[in-house]
N, C-alpha and C positions, 0 to 999 in steps of 0.2 A: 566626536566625543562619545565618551561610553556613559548610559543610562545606568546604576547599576542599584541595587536592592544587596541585603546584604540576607546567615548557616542552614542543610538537612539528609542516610539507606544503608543483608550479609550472606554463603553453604557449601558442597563439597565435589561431587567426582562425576565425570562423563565415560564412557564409553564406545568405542564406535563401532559398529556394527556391519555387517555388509553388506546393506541397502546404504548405508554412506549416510549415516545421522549419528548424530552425537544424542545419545538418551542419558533421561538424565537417572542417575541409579539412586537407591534409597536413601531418604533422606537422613533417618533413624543411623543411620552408617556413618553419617560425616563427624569430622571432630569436631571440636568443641572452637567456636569461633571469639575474637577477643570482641568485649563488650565497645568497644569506640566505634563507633558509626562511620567507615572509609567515605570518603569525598569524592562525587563524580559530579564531574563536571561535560553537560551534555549540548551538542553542538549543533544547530541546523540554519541553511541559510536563509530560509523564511517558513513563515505559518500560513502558507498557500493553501486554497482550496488543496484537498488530497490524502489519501493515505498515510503521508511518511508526518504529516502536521499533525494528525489525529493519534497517531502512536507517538511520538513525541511528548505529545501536551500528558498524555494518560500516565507514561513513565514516571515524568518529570512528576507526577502527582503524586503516586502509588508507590513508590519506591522509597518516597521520603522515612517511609518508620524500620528501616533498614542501613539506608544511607542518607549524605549528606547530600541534597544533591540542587545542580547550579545549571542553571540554561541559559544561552547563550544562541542569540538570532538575531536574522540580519535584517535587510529591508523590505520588500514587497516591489516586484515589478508595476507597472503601471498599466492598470485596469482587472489586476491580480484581487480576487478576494479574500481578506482575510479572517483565521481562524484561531485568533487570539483570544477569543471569545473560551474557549477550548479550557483556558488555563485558571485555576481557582484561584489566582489572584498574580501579585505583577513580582511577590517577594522575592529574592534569588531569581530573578531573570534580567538579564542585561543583553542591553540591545544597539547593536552595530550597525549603525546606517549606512558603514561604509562597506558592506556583506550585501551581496543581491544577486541577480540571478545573471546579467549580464557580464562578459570578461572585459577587465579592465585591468592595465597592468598597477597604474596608482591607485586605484581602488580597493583592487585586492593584496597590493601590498601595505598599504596602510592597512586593512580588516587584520592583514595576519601579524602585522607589528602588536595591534590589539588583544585579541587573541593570544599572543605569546605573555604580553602584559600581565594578562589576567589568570593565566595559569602560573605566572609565575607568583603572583598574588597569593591565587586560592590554595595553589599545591595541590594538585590534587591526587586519589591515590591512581585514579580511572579517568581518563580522557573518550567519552563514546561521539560518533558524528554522523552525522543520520543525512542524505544527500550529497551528490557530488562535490558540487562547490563546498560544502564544509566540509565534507571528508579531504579533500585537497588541501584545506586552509590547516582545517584544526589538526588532522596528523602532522601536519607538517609544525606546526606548532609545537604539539603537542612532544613532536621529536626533540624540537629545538629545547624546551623548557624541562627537557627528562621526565616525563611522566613514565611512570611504570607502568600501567598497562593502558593500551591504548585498543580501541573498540572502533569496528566500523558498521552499519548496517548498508547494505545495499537492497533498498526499498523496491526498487525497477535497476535496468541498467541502460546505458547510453550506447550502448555497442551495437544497435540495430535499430532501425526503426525513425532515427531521430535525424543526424549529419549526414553530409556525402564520406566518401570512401577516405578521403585524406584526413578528414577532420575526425574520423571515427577512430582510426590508424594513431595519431595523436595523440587523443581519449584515453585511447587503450593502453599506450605506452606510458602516462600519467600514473593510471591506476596500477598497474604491475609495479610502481616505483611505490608507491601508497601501500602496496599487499606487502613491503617488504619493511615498510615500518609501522605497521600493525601487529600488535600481540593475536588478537581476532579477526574474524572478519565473519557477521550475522548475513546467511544470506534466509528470505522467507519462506522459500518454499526446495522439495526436492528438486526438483529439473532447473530454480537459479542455482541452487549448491552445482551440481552439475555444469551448468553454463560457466560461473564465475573459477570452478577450481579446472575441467576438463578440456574445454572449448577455447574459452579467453583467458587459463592461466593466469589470472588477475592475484590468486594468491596459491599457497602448496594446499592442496587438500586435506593436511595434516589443522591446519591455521580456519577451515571454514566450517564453521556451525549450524544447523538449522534451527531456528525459532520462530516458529509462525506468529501470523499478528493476531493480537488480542482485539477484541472489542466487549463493548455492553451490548448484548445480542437479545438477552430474554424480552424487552418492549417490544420488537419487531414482530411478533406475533398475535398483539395483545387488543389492533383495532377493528373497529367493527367496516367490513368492506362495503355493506350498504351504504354507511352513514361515509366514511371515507369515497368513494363514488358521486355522493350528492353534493358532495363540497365541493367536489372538484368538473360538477359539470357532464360525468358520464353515469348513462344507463345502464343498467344490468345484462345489457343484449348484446353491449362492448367486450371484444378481447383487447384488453389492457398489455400494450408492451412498455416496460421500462426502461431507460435509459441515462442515466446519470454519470457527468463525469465532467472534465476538465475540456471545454473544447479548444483544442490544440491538434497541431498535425498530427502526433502520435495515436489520438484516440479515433481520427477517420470519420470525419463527418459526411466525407463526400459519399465513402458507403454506405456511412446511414443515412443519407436524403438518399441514396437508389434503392435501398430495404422501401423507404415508407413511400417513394414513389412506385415502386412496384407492387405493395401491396394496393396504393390507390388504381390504379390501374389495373386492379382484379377486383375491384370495387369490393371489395372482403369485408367484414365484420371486425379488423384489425386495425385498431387506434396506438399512436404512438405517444406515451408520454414522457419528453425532455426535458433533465433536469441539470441546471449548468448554465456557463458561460465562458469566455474565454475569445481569445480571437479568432476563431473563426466560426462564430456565430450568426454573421451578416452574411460566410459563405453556405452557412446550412440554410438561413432563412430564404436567401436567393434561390437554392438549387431546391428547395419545398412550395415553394410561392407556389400558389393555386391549389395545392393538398386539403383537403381539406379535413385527415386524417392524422395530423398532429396536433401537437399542443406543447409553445416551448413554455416551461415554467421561471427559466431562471435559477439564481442559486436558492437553493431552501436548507434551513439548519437543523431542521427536524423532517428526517427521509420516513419517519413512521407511518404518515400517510398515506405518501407514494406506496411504499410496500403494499399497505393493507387493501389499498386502489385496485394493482395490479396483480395482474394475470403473471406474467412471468418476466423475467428480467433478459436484458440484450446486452451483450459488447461487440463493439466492431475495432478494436485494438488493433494497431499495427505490434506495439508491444505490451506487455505489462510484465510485473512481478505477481503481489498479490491483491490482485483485484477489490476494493473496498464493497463496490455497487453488489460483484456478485456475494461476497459474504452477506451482507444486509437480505440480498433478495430472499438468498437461501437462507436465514433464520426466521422469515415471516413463512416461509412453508413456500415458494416459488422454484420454478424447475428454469432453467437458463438456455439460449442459446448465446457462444460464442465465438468468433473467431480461435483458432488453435493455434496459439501464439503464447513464449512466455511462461509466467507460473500456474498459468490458469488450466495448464494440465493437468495440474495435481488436484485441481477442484473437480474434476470430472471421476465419479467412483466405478467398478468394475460392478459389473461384465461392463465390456466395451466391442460397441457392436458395429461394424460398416455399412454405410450406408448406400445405397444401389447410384451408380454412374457419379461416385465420386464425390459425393453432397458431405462428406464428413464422416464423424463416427456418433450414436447414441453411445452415451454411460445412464447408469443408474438414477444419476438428478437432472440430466442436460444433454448439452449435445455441441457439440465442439464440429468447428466448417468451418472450410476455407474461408479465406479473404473475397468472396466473391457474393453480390445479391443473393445469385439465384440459389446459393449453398444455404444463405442467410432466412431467409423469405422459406423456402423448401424444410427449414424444421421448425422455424416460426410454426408454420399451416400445421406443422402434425401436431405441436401441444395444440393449438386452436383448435383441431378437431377428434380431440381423442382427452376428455376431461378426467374421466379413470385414468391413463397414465401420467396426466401432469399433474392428477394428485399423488400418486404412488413418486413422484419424480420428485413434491416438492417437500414430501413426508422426511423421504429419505436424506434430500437436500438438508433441511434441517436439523435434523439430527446429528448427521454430519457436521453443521456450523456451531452447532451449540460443544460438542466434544472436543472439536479440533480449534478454536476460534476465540475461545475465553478468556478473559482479561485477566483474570487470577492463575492463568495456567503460564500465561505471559510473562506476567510479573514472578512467578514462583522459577520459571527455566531462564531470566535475565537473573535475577537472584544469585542463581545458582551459581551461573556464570562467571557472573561479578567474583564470588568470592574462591570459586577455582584457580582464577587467573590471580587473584592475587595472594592466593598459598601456594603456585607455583614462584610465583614472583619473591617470595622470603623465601625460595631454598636457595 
């Protein structure tokens, strides 16, 4: 059965450039748009811990005094936390129980009978789908019921990191049939644009977008780190590392129990702070047992603390798009080490420097290593012990987050979007 709530979002021209971004050109420029609010209808398979749930719910928000606009989600895997809390109330959102993160052939053809149902209902002018399993369902859908323009974002991607070789191969071939019933395709950051149009051909280059994510960034700066220390149990004689995320194979816990065990095994001044859960949490705490240099928190809804606690922020990703922990880290003023994987290249700002017997490269906020401890641990110690440049690191970092990271910047280049694709769409 579908849950459903019952009406609520308009500009003009891109260019493309040859760094391979669509910018967006003046606004003062566009014509004149008709006064009726277009209809979009926005798709995801669940409000999981994570990035693509947290730009979703804000969209779904923000967009409304522009557009009309309708959400549409599915279930929550089991022992999944969720982020429906996110959403300012339940209006216009309908929800699919029969949508979830698992593949099922009756499952997901009942969601997409659904799904087609309800576009056929709403009409809508825009169909957008934000993760795999909806991008799969609701284009497909979204095909079936004539939607005019149809939207994809790809938050991360599944093409590395995740399946073996045959199941990826699969994936892949999925989504290249999905690029080709797509009006758009939103990818977050430069190097996914790159991945999705040059590498995996998922859609023509002509067809993919860049729009980076939005957040509310300015609190992230705003707490006091004594009083945030004392709450949480550490001393001021503590280096504070953060780490927040999704614990699942993709984010690499086993790497980070060998970071925090090899920092305890240099009995260092370096505390790890864990924030998260996920299944394999029993395997971090197994492979940390006897540390005495962690501290797992669990999930937390308010990361403002953590930030203002720590010292600087950690990823140990097999893959990502764009990183949520590290934007957060970088707007409380923090400098990053990361694994160099994914969109989190484009987080690292120039000069970009290398580092001696292969440990990585320094950029201006962070520092980007290999998939390996001692690459991880090895720039860990240099913020640790050089406090002038992880302020310089995390000055810049910020600055950086606040320009490039904005919610309003977000919402103003989907805007935009939005009403390009459908004054192509009327000629």
């Amino acid at each position: 059965m579908v849950q459903a709530e019952a009406p609520s979002h308009s500009c003009s021209q891109y260019s493309y450039l040859t760094r391979k971004r669509y910018v967006l050109s003046d606004p003062s420029q566009s014509q004149a748009q008709p006064t009726a609010r277009p209809k979009v209808v926005r798709i995801i398979a669940r409000l999981n811990v994570g990035g693509a749930a947290r730009q979703v719910c804000s969209l779904h928000e923000k967009l409304t005094g522009s557009f009309e606009t309708r959400l549409i989600i599915g279930c929550l895997a089991p022992g999944e936390q969720d982020m429906s809390y996110l959403l300012p109330s339940d209006h216009n959102v309908y929800r699919l129980p029969q949508m979830s993160r698992e593949v099922s052939f009756w499952r997901d053809g009942a969601a997409l009978w659904q799904i087609f149902k309800l576009l056929r209902r709403e009409r809508p002018e825009i169909v957008h789908t934000h993760t795999a399993k909806a991008g799969v369902l609701g284009r497909t859908a979204a095909w079936l019921a004539r939607v005019p323009v149809v939207v994809h974002t790809y938050h991360g991607h599944v093409f590395y990191g995740y399946f073996n070789r045959t199941k990826t191969r699969m994936y892949l071939a999925v989504e290249r049939l999905m690029g080709r019933l797509s009006t758009q395709v939103i990818a977050v950051s430069e190097s996914q644009r790159e991945e999705l149009a040059m590498k995996y051909r998922v859609a023509v280059p002509e067809k993919v977008t860049i729009v980076h994510n939005g957040f509310e960034l300015e609190h992230f700066s705003a707490g006091s780190r004594q009083d945030a220390r004392r709450a949480l149990g550490f001393g001021e004689d503590v280096f504070l590392v953060a780490w927040a995320g999704r614990m699942v194979p993709v984010k690499d816990v086993q790497l980070l129990a060998s970071v925090v065990r090899k920092a305890a095994e240099s009995q260092s001044r370096i505390c790890f702070l864990i924030v998260g859960d996920g299944t394999d949490k029993p395997a971090l705490e197994s492979m940390t047992q006897g540390c005495t240099n962690i501290r797992l928190l669990g999930w937390r809804e308010d990361m403002a603390p953590i930030w203002s606690a720590a010292d600087m922020a950690l990823l140990t990703s097999r893959n990502e798009g764009t990183p949520t922990a590290l934007i957060e880290g970088m707007a409380a003023g923090l400098p990053f080490v990361t694994t160099d994987v994914g969109g989190v290249r484009d987080l690292a700002l120039a000069p970009l420097e290398d580092l001696p017997d292969g440990m990585g490269r320094k950029a201006a906020n962070g520092f980007l290593t290999p998939r390996t401890p001692e690459a991880l641990f090895y720039c860990i110690e240099r913020i640790a012990n050089d406090s002038e440049a992880a302020r310089r690191m995390g000055s810049v970092g910020r600055a950086f987050a606040l320009a490039t990271f904005s919610v309003q910047r977000q919402v103003a280049e989907i805007s935009l979007l939005y009403n390009v694709l459908l004054a192509r769409n009327r000629l």
